[in-house]
C-alpha positions as CSV (number, residue, x, y, z in Angstrom):
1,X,1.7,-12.0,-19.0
2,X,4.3,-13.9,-21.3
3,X,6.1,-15.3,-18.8
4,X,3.1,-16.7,-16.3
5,X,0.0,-18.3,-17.2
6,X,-1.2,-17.8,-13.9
7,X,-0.9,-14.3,-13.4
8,X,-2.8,-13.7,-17.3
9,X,-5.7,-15.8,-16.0
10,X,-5.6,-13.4,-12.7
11,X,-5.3,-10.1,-15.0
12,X,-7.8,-11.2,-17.3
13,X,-11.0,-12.0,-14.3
14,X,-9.6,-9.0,-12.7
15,X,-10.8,-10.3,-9.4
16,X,-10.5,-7.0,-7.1
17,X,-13.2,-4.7,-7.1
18,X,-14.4,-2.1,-5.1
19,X,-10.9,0.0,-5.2
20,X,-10.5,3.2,-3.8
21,X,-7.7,5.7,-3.0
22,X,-7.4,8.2,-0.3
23,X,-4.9,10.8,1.2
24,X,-4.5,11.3,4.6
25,X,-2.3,12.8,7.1
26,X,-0.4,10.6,9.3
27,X,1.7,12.0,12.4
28,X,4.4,9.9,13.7
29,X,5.9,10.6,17.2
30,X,9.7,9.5,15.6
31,X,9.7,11.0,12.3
32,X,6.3,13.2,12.0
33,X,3.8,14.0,9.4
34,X,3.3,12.1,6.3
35,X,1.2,12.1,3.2
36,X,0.5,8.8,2.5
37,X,-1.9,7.7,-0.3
38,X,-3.9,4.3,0.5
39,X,-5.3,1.6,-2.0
40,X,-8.1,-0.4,-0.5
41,X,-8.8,-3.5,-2.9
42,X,-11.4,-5.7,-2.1
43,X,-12.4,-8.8,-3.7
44,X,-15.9,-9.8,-5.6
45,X,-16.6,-12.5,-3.6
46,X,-15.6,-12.2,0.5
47,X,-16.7,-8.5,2.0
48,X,-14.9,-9.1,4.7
49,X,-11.1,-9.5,3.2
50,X,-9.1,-6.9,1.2
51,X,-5.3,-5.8,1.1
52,X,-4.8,-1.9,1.7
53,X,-1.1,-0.6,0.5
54,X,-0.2,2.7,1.7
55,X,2.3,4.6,-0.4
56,X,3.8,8.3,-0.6
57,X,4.7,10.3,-3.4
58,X,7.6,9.5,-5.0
59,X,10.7,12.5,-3.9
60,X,8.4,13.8,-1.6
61,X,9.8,14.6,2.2
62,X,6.4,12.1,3.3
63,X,8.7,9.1,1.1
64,X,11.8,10.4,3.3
65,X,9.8,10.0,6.4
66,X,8.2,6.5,5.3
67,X,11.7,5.3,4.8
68,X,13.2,6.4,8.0
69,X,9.9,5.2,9.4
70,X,11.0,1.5,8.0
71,X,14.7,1.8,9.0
72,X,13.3,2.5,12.8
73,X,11.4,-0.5,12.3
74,X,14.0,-2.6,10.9
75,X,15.9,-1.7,14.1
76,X,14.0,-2.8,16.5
77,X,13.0,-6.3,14.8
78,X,14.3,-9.6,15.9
């Protein structure tokens, strides 16, 4: 907050509402089933946009499989 007066104008109108976290179960033909938890934020004023990060828990084989997943991925990218 020190360092940007933009981002403590953000952080104070905390602009995202509407937050929820789920788990779910995600199978993957290449590297198979992961845990992954999902943020969905949505903003106060447009219903129709919001950011969802997916993440797994930290050590876990599901983090193991999300990294492979992203090597695989990395791979096959221009």
């Amino acid at each position: 907050m020190a360092l940007s007066p933009e981002f403590r104008s953000m952080w104070t109108e905390h602009p995202v509402s509407n937050c929820a976290s789920i788990s779910r179960d995600y199978r993957h033909p290449e590297v198979g089933v992961m845990t992954l938890t999902a943020e969905l934020l949505r903003t106060p004023d447009d219903e129709g946009q919001g950011v969802t990060v997916f993440q797994a828990e930290a050590g876990s084989p599901s983090e193991e499989r999300l990294r492979r997943l992203a090597e695989l991925a990395a791979a096959v990218s221009p």
